[in-house]
N, C-alpha and C positions, 0 to 999 in steps of 0.2 A: 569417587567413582560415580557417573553418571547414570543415573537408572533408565531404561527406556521400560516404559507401562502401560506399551502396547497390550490392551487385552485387558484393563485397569480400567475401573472406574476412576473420576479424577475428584479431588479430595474437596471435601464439605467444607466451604467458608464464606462468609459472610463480606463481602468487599463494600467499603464506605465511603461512598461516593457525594458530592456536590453537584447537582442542578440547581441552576440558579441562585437564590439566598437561601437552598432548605438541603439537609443533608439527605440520601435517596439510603439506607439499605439495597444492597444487591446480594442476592444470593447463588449459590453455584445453579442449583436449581431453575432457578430464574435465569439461568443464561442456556445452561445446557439442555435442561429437560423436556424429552419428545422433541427436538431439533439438532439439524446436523449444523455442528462448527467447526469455523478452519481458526485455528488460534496460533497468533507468533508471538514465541515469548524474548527477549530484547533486554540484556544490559542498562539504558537508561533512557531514560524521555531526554530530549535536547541532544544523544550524542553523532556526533559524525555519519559511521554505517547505517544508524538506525535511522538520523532527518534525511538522509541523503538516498539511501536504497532500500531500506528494511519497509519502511512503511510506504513510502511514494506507491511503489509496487504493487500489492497489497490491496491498498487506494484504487489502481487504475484495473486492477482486476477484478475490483468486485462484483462488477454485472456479469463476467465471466462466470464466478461462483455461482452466485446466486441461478441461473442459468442451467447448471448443472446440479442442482441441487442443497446448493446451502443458505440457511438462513441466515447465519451471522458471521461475519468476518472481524474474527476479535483482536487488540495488543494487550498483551499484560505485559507490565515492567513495576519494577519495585522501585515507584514512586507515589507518592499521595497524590490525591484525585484535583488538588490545583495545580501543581505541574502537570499532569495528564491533560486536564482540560486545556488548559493552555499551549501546551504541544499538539493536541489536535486541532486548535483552532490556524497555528501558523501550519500546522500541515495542509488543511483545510481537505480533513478526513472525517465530513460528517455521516458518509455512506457505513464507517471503522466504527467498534463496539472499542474504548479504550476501558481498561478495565484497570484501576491502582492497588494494586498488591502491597501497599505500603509496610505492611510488616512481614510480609514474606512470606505469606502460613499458605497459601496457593503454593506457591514455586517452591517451597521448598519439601510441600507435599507431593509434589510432581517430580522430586529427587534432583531438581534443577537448582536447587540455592549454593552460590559458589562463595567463594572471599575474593573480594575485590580492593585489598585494603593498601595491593600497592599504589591503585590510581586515587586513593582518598574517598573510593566509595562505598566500601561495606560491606556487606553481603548485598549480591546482586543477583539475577536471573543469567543462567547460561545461553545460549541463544539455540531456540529450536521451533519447529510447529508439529502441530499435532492436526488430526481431523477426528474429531470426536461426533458418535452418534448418539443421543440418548443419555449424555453424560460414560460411554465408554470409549476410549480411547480405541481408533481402530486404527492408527499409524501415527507415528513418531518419526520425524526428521532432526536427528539429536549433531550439532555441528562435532565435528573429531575434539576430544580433550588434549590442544595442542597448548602453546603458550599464546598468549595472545586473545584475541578476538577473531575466531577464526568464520567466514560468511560464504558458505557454500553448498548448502544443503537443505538450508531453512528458507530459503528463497521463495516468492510466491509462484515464479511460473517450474519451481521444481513439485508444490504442492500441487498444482493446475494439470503438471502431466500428470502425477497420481490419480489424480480424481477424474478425469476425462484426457487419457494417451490421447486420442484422435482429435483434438477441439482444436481449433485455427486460433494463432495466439492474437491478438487485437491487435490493429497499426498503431505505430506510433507515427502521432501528425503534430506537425506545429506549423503554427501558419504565423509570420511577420506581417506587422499593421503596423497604421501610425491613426491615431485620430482622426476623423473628417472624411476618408478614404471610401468612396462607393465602391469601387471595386474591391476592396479588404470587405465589405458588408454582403458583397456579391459573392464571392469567394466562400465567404462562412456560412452565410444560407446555403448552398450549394451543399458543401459538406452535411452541414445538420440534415438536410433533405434527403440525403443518401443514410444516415442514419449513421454516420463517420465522426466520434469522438475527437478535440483536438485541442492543441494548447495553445494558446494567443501569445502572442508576444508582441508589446507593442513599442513603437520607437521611442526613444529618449526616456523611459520608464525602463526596458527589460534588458534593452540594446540602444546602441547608436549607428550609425549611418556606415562606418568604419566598418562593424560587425559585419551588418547587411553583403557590405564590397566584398568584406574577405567570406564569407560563408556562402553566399550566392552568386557572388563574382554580377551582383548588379544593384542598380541605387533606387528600382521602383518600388515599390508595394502593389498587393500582397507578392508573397514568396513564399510557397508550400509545399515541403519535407514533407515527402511519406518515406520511411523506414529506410532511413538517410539517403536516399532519392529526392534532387530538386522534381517537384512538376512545374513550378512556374507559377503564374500571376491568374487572374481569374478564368480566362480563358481554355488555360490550358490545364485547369481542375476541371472544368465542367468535360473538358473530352475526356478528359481520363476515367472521368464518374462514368462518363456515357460508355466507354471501352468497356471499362470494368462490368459494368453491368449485364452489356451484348458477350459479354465473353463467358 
């Protein structure tokens, strides 16, 4: 049975962590105390929901957080702190506090340590987040005890409405390039200028030309998606920037 410990301090442990060539001590202390945290705790470093939506997420919201109030946006998962490091570095989650619970004494002080012994991996972390102030847990999003993996509750923009209902969720933008492109350079100044977050993607590295045809139904560059909205090539981001902003 899953504990929620909403209203619970969260439990005293010492996590041992790698920077660099030198081992770091971290303490609960040292993460929680006098500062508000949004923490997702996650099954394993490297697995499918977790590389694919758990952390990305997380990731691209944390000037959200911070914004409203929080210092740190942490992952714990029960792995040692070279798979952790190394999962953050392919995530490229340097904004994310990743935190390796390798023996479990966090998670399973948080009533979270499951068996995971059909997929060959142990006891593992159930998946949940919490917002902790002070080191007191003041909400718990505990995913349902179904079979499986179940990823519906611990999500970050379900944490985001908790913590600020009224906050405008952030665009998602991706903008298609290819190398050498003035107007893919024109296009992204543009953006950054408006102060617009966004994800590059560049030809024969992310995509090929093929892509391009069937997703934008055209073969130039740039090509920029807002919130699966074509706007078009540079021209027709800067009138949009300009709409948006007279609007």
């Amino acid at each position: 049975m899953l504990q929620d410990r909403t209203g619970s301090r969260v439990p005293q442990v010492t996590f041992h962590t790698r920077r660099g060539h030198e081992w770091v001590d971290l303490t609960t202390d040292d993460i929680f105390a006098g500062k508000t945290v949004v923490v997702f705790s996650l099954p394993g470093a490297f697995t499918p929901t977790c590389s694919s939506s758990h952390v990305p997420r997380y990731n691209q919201l944390v000037p959200m957080f911070k914004e409203h109030g929080v210092d740190t946006v942490a992952c714990v998962s029960v792995n040692d702190t070279f798979v952790m490091n190394e999962w953050q570095k392919t995530q490229h989650a340097e904004d994310l506090l990743f935190i390796p619970d390798g023996n479990g004494e966090f998670t399973e002080g948080m009533g979270m340590l499951v068996e995971k012994d059909d997929l060959g991996f142990g006891k593992r972390s159930w998946r949940y987040s919490m917002l902790v102030r002070d080191g007191v847990v003041e909400k718990m999003f505990i995913e349902p005890e179904v079979e499986g993996d179940p990823y519906e509750v611990s999500d970050a923009d379900t944490m985001l409405a908790h913590l600020a209902p009224n906050a405008p969720k952030p665009m998602d933008v991706s903008v298609f390039t290819r190398d050498g492109c003035p107007f893919c350079v024109k296009a992204k100044e543009a953006l950054r200028n408006a102060g617009i977050d966004f994800e590059e993607l560049v030809l024969n590295e992310d995509y090929t030309e093929q892509t391009l045809r069937a997703v934008a139904n055209a073969r130039t560059v740039p090509q920029v998606f807002v919130n699966g909205e074509l706007i078009g090539g540079s021209e027709a981001v800067e009138a949009w920037i300009k709409e948006r902003a007279s609007a």
